[in-house]
C-alpha positions as CSV (number, residue, x, y, z in Angstrom):
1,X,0.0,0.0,0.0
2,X,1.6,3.4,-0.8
3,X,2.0,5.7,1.4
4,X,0.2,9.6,1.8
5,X,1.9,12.4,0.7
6,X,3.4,14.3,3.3
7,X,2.1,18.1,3.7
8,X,5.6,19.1,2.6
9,X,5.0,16.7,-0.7
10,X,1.3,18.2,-1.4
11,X,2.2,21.6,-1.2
12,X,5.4,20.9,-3.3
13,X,3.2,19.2,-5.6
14,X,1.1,22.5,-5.9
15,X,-2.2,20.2,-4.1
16,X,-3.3,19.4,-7.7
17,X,-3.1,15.3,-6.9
18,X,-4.7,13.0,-4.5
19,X,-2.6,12.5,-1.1
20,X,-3.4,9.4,-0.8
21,X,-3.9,8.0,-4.8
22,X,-1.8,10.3,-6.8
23,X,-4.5,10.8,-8.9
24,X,-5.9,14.0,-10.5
25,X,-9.0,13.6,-10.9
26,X,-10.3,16.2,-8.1
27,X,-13.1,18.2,-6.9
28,X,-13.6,21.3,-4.9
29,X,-16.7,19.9,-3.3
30,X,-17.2,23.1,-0.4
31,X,-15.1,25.9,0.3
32,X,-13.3,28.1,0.5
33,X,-14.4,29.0,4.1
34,X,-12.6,31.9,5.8
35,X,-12.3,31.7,9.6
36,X,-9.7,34.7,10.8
37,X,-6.9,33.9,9.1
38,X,-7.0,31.0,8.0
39,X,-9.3,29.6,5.5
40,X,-9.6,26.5,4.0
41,X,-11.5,24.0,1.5
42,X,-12.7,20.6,1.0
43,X,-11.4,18.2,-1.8
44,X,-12.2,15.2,-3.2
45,X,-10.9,12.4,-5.7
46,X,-12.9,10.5,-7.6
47,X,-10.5,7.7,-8.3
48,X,-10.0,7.0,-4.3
49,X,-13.1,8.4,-3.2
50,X,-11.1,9.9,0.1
51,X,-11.9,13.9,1.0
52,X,-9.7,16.6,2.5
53,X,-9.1,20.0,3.3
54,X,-6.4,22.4,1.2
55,X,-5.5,24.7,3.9
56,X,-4.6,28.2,3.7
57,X,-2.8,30.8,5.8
58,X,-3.1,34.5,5.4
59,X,0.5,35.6,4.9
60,X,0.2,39.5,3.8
61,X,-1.1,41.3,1.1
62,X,-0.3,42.8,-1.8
63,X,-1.5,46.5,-3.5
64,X,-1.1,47.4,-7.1
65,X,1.2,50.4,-8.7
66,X,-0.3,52.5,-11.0
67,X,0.1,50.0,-13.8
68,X,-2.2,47.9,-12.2
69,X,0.9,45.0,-11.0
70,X,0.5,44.1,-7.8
71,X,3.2,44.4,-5.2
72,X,4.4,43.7,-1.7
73,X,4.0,45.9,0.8
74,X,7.6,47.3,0.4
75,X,6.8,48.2,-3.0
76,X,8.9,45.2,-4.1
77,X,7.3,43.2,-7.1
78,X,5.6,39.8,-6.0
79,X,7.7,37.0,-6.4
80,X,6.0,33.8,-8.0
81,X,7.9,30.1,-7.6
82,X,8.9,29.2,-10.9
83,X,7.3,25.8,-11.4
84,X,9.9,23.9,-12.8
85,X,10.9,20.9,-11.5
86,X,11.9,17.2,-12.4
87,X,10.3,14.0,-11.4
88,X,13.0,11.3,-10.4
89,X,11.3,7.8,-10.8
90,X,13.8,5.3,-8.8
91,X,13.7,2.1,-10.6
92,X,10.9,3.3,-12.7
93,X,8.9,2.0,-9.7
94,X,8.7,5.2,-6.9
95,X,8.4,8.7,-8.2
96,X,9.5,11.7,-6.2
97,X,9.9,15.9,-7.2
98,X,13.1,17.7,-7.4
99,X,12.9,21.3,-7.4
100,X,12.3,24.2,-8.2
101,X,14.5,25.1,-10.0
102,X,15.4,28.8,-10.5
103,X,15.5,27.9,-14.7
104,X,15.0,25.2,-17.5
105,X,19.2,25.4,-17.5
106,X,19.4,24.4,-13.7
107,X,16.7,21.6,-14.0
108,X,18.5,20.1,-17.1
109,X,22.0,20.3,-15.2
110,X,20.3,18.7,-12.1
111,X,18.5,15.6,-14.5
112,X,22.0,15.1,-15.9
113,X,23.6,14.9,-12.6
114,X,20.8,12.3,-11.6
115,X,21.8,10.4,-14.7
116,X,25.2,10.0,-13.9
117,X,24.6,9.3,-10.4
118,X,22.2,7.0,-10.6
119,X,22.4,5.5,-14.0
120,X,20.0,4.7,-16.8
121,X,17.1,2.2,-14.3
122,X,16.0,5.3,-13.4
123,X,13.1,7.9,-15.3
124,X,14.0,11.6,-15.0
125,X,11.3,13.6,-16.5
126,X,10.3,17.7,-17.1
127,X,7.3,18.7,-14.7
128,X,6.5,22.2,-15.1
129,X,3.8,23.9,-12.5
130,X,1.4,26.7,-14.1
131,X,2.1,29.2,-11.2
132,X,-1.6,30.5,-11.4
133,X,-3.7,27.7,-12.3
134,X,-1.6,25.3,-10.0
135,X,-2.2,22.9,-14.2
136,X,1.0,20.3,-14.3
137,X,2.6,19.5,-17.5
138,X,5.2,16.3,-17.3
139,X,7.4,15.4,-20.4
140,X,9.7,13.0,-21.2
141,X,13.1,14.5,-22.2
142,X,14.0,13.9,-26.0
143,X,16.6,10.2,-26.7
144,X,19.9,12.4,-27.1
145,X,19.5,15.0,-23.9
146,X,21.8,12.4,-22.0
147,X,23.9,10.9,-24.8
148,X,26.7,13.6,-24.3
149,X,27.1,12.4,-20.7
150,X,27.2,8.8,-21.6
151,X,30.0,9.5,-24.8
152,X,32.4,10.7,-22.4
């Protein structure tokens, strides 16, 4: 039986699959509900059938400049995570996220240093993170991407 996400792995993950499945095939079922500052919602999978609740924590606010972008407090543009991370896949068999990564550059140097730690019984793959919608996209990378490590 596999194990649940932790909260560190869910958040990570951007809460857009199952805890407890992987799946994601979700629904927002109630919510959001506000209670001071914290508010939260209730989720469920229809693969696994199993509900819980994406919590949130108020942690600021931002204004806008008179361009409309919004800002931090300190006038400081908002900084957004980049989304861009790799899925390691140990012996094709137990998945995990690497990342983020800063840039596409840093994730490819990271997969190629998987690659030559851990050899080829392993899937590395792209997983990029649609910082607003939360949507995944994972891809394979293309035959050649680790041929130059493997030449040398």
């Amino acid at each position: 039986m596999k194990r649940p996400m932790s909260d560190a792995e869910y958040v990570a993950g951007a809460g857009v699959s199952c805890p407890f499945c992987g799946s994601g095939n979700l629904e927002v079922i109630e919510g959001p509900q506000v209670d001071g500052r914290d508010c939260w919602q209730e989720v469920q999978c229809h693969d696994c059938h199993k509900t819980w609740r994406d919590v949130y924590h108020l942690a600021g606010y931002e204004g806008t400049d008179k361009a409309g972008n919004y800002q931090d407090v300190d006038g400081k543009p908002e900084e957004t995570e980049t989304g861009i991370y790799l899925v390691f896949v140990e012996g094709d068999i137990d998945p995990s996220m690497v990342g983020p990564f800063a840039n596409e550059d840093e994730r490819d140097k990271k997969a190629r240093e998987l690659r030559r730690e851990h050899g080829r019984d392993h899937g590395i793959f792209m997983l990029d993170v649609e910082p607003m919608s939360g949507a995944p996209s994972i891809d394979a990378y293309c035959g050649g991407f680790f041929m130059e490590d493997e030449e040398t």
